[in-house]
C-alpha positions as CSV (number, residue, x, y, z in Angstrom):
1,X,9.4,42.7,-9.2
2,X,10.4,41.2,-5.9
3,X,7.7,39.0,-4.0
4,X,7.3,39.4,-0.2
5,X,5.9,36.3,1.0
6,X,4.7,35.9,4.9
7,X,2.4,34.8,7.4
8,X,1.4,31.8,9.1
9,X,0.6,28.0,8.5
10,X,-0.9,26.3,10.9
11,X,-1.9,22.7,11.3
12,X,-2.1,19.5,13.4
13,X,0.2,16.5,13.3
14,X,0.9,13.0,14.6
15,X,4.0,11.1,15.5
16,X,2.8,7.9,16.9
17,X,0.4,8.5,19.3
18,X,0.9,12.1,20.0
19,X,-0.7,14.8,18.5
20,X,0.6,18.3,18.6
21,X,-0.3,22.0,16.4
22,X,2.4,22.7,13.6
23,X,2.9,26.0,13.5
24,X,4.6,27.6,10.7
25,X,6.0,31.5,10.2
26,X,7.5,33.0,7.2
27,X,8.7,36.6,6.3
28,X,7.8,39.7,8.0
29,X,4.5,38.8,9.8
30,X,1.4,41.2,9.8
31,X,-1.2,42.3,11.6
32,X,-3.0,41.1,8.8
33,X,-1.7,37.6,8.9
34,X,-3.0,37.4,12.7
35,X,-6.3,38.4,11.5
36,X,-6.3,35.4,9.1
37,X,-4.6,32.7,11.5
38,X,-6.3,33.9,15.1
39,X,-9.7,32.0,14.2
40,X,-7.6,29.0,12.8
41,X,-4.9,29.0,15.6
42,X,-8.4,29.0,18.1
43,X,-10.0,26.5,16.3
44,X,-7.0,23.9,16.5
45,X,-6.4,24.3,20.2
46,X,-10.8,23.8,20.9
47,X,-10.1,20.5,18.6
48,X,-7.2,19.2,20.8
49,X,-8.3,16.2,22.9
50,X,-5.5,16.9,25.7
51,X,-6.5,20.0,28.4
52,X,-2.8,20.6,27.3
53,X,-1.6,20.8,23.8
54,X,1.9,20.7,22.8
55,X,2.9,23.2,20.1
56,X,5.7,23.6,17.3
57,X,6.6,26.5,16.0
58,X,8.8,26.7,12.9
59,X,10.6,30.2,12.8
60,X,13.2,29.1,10.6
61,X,11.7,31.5,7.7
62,X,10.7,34.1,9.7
63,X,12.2,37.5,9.5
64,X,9.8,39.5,12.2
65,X,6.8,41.5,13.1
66,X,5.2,44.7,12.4
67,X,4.7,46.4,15.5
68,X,1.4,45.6,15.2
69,X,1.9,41.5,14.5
70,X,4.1,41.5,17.5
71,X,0.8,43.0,19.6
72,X,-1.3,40.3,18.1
73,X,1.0,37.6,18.9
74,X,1.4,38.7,22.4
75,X,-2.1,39.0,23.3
76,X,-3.0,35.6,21.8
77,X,-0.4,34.2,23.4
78,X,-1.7,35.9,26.8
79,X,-5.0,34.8,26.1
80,X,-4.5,31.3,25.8
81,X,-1.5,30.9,28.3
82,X,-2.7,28.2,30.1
83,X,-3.7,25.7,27.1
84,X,0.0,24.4,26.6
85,X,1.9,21.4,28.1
86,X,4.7,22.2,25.6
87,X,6.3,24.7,23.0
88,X,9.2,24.1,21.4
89,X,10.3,27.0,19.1
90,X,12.7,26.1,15.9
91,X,14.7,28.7,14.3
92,X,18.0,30.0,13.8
93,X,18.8,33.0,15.0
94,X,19.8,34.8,18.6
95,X,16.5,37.3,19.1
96,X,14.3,33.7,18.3
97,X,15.8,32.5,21.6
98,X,15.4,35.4,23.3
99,X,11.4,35.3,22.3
100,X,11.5,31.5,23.5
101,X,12.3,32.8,26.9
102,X,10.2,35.7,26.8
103,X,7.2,33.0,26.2
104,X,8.1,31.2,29.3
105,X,7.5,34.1,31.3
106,X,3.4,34.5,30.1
107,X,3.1,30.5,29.2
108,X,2.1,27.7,32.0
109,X,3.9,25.5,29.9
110,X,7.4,24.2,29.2
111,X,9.4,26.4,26.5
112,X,12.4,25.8,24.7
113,X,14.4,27.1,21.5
114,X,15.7,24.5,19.1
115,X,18.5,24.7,15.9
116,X,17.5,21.1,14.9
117,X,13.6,20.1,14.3
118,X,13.9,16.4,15.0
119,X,15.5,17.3,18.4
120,X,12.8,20.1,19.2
121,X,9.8,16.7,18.5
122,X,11.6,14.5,20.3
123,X,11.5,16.9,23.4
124,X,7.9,17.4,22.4
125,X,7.1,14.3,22.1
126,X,8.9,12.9,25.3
């Protein structure tokens, strides 16, 4: 019996004074898995004290979307376009950074793809 673990974790963290969301991805995300995170995701970004929030995303487990997952994360990225100062995506492979640069098209913000998590907080961070 093989186990197909995914979706998303998603929290808030703090490196000295700054705080920023945590996001984490893993396996082959589902339209389901947006369903579940959309409320928390929402939730996070009302409790942010900055108009701005800065955001990592870890995509260093992450395989993919359905088709459906890829709509959901689209439109929620649409929808709240204008709430980030920062994202700084980690992962490890080539389509990742293409996605990074995608985002920058339909985010206010500053994006950037990362290999190394400590490098992608610093830039967060500075």
């Amino acid at each position: 019996m093989t186990t197909n673990t995914h979706g998303l974790s998603i929290g808030i963290e703090r490196t000295n004074n700054t705080f920023y969301v945590h996001i984490k991805a893993v396996g082959k995300l589902t339209h389901s898995d947006y369903e579940a995170i959309t409320p928390m995701f929402e939730a996070a970004l009302a409790e942010a004290k900055e108009p701005k929030v800065k955001t990592l995303i870890d995509a260093t487990a992450l395989r993919g979307w359905d088709l459906h997952a890829a709509w959901d994360d689209f439109r929620l990225g649409l929808r709240h376009s204008n709430e980030f100062e920062k994202i700084a995506l980690v992962g490890h492979k080539d389509w990742q950074a293409v996605c990074t640069k995608m985002f920058s098209w339909f985010i206010s913000g500053e994006t950037k793809f990362f290999t190394n998590k400590t490098a992608a907080i610093k830039w967060l961070l500075a």
